[in-house]
C-alpha positions in Angstrom: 115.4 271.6 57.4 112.1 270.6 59.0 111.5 268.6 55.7 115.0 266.8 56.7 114.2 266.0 60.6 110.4 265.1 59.5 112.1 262.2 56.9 115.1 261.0 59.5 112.1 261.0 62.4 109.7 258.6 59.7 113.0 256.4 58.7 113.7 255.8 62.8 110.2 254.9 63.4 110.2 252.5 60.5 113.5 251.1 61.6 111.9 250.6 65.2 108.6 249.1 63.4 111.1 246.8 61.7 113.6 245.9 64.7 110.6 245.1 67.0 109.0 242.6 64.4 112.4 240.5 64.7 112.3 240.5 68.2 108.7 239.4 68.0 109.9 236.5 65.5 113.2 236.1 67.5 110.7 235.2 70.6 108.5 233.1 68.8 111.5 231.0 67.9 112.8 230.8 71.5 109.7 229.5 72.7 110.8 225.8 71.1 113.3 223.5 72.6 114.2 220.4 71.2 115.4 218.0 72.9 118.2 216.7 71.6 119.1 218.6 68.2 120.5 215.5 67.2 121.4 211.3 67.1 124.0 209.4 67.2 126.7 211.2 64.8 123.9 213.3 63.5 126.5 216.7 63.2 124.2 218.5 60.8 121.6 219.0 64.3 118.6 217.9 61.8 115.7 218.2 64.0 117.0 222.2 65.2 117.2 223.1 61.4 115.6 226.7 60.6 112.8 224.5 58.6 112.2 221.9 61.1 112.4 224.7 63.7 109.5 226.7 61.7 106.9 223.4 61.2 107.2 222.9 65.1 106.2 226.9 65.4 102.9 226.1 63.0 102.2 223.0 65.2 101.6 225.2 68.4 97.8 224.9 69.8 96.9 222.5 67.2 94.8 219.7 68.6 96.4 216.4 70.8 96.9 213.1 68.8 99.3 211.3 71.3 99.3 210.6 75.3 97.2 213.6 76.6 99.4 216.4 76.1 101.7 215.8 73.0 101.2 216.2 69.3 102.7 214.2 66.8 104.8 215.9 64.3 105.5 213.8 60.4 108.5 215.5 58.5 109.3 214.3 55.0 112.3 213.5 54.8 112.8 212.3 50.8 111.3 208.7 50.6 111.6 209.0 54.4 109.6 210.2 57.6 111.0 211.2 60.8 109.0 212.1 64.0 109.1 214.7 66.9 106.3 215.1 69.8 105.7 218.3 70.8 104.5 219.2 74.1 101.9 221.8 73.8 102.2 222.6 77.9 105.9 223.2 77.8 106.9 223.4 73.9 109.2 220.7 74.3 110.2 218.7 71.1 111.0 214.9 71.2 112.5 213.9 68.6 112.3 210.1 67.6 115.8 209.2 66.3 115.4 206.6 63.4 114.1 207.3 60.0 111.2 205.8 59.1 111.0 203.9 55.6 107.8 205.6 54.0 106.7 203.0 51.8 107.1 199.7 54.0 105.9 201.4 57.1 102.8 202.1 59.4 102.9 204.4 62.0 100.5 204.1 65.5 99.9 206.1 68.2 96.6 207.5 70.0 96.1 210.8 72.2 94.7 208.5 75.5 97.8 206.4 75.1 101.9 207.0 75.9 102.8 204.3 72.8 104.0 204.9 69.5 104.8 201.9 67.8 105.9 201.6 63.9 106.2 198.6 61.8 108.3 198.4 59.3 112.0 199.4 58.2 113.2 202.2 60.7 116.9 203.6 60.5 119.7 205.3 62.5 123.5 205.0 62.9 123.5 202.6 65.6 120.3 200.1 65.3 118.8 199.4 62.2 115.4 197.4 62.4 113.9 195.9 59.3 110.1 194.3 59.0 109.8 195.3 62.3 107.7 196.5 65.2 109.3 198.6 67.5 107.3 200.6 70.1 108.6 203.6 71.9 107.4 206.0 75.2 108.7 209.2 76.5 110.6 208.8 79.4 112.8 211.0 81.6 112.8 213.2 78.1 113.5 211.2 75.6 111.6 208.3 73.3 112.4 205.1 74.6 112.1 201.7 72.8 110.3 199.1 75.2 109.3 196.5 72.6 110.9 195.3 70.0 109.3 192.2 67.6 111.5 191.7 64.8 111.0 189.6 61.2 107.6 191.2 61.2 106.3 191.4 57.2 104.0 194.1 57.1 101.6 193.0 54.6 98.3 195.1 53.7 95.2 193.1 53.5 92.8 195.6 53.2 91.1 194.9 49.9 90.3 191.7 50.8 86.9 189.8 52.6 88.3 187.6 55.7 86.1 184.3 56.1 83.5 184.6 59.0 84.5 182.2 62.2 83.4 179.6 63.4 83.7 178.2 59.4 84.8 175.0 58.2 85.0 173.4 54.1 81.7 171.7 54.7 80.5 175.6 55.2 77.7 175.5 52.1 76.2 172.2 52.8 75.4 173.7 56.6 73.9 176.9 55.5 71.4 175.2 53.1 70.5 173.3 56.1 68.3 176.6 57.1 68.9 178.9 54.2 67.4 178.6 50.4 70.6 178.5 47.8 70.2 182.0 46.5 71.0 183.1 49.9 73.6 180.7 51.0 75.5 182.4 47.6 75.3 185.5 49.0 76.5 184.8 52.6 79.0 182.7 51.0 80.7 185.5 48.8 80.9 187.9 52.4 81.5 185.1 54.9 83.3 182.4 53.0 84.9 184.6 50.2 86.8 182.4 47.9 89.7 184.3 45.7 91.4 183.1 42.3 95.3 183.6 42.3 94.9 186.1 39.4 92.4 188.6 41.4 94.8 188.3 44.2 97.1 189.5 42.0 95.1 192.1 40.4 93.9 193.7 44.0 97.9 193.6 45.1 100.8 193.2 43.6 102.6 192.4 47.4 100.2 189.5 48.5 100.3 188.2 44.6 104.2 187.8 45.0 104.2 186.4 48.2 101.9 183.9 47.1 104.2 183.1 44.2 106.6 181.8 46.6 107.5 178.0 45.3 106.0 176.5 48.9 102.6 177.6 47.7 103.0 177.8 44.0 104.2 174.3 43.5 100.2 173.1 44.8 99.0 175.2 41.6 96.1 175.6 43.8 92.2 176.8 42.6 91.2 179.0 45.3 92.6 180.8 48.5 90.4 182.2 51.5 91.6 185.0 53.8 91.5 184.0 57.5 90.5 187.1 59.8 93.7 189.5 60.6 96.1 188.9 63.0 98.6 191.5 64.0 101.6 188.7 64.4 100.8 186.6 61.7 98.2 186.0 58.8 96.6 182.6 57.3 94.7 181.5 54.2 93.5 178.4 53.0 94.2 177.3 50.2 92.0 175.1 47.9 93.4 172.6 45.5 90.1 170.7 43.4 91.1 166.9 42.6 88.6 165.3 40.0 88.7 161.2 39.6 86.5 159.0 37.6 84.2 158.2 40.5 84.0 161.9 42.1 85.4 165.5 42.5 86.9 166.6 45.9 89.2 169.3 46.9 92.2 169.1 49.1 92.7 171.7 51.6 96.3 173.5 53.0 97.2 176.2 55.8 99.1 178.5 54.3 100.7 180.8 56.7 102.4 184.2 54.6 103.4 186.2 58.2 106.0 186.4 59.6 107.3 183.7 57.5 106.1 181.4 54.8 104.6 178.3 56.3 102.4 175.2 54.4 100.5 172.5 56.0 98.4 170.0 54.2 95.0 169.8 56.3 93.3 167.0 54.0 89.3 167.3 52.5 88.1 168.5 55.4 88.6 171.4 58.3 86.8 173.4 60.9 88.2 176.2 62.7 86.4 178.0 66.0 85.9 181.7 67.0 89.3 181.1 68.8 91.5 179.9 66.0 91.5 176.6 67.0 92.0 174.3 63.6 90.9 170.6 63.5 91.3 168.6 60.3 92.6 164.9 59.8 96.1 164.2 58.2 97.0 161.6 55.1 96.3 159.2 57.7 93.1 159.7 58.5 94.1 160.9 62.3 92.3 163.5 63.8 94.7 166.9 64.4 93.9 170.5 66.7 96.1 173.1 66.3 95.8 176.4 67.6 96.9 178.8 65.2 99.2 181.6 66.2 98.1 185.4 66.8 
């Protein structure tokens, strides 16, 4: 008998043990709100399913990445991101309604500053945005769009040297005004950096193809420079070498890839100023300044 009570007493207390570990987890749970569960004609409530629910539980006391308070929260989504903020003060989750395109995309955001802005291809069942920027702020409890810049081509640039301003074609000649040539060749290749059309293509596949657009592939130029970057739009010039019986020249074009494909013959010779300001003479012979877009 005592054998009996002594089992049913150790199976109640492990029962209890048991019951008070949900309630534990039950609270844990409760501690997030999201707000809302869902967009648009979002009925399966993504961002208040049991998985989504459980990332935003790991994210509590983590460390700040956006405007003071928040923390930025990346779920995969297939070839897809999607993004909630949560607020580590009051557990709140924001969810940002518009799937973000993984591949074509760049995300931004900084913990000083209320902004979070992505580029690229974003998604939802009302508004569809692509080569895009789109920035967004919490406001009244929700993310708000306040910008929007579209027919943005994101383009990555990163594995390539951008030219040094002030610079101009006549930049060799002026270094070994105060520089021996050994050195001038070594300035040259990290201030004036000059890139054949087949390494282009061999550091990325994405400026290679854009650069096979007929507008610029119909010069069959020798030689392309990379102009510092610009977060609206991004220039090269382009180098085309002209050999006659009495001398050898080159020929220079603007060759603007972003936001759209623009081409500009500039003629043999061009300068351009620590503020994008461009002069060169046309076919003519007439001088030309253009200020070149940022």
């Amino acid at each position: 008998m005592n054998k009996k009570i002594s089992i049913l007493l150790f199976f109640g207390f492990f029962c209890m043990v048991g019951g008070n570990a949900k309630v534990i987890e039950s609270n844990k749970a409760s501690k997030i709100k999201v707000q809302p569960c869902g967009f648009d004609y979002d009925i399966d409530n993504y961002y208040c399913k049991a998985e989504n629910i459980k990332l935003y539980e790991n994210n509590i006391g983590k460390n700040v990445n956006y405007n003071k308070n928040y923390t930025v929260i990346k779920i995969d989504d297939g070839k897809y991101t999607r993004l909630a903020a949560l607020n580590q003060k009051t557990l709140i989750i924001y969810p940002l309604n518009y799937k973000i395109e993984k591949e074509k995309s760049q995300i931004k955001f900084s913990s000083s500053n209320g902004n979070l802005c992505v580029t690229g291809n974003l998604y939802s069942y009302r508004n569809t945005y692509n080569d895009s920027k789109i920035c967004f702020r919490i406001i009244e409890d929700a993310f708000v769009k306040i910008s929007i810049d579209e027919n943005i081509k994101y383009i990555s640039l990163s594995n390539f040297k951008q030219i040094l301003l002030p610079n101009s074609s006549d930049y060799f000649n002026q270094c070994l005004k105060i520089n021996s040539k050994n050195k001038c060749e070594k300035l040259s290749d990290s201030e004036n950096h000059i890139y054949r059309f087949d390494e282009i293509k061999k550091n990325s596949q994405e400026i290679g193809d854009v650069l096979n657009n007929e507008k610029i592939k119909k010069l069959n130029l020798d030689g392309f420079k990379f102009l510092p970057y610009s977060e609206k739009s991004q220039y090269l010039i382009g180098e085309k070498y002209e050999d006659t019986d009495e001398e050898s020249s080159s020929v220079y074009y603007l060759i603007k890839i972003k936001p759209d494909i623009e081409v500009r013959r500039i003629g043999n010779f061009y300068s351009i100023d620590k503020k994008f300001n461009l002069s060169y003479s046309d076919s003519s012979g007439s001088k030309k300044n253009i200020k070149l877009e940022l």
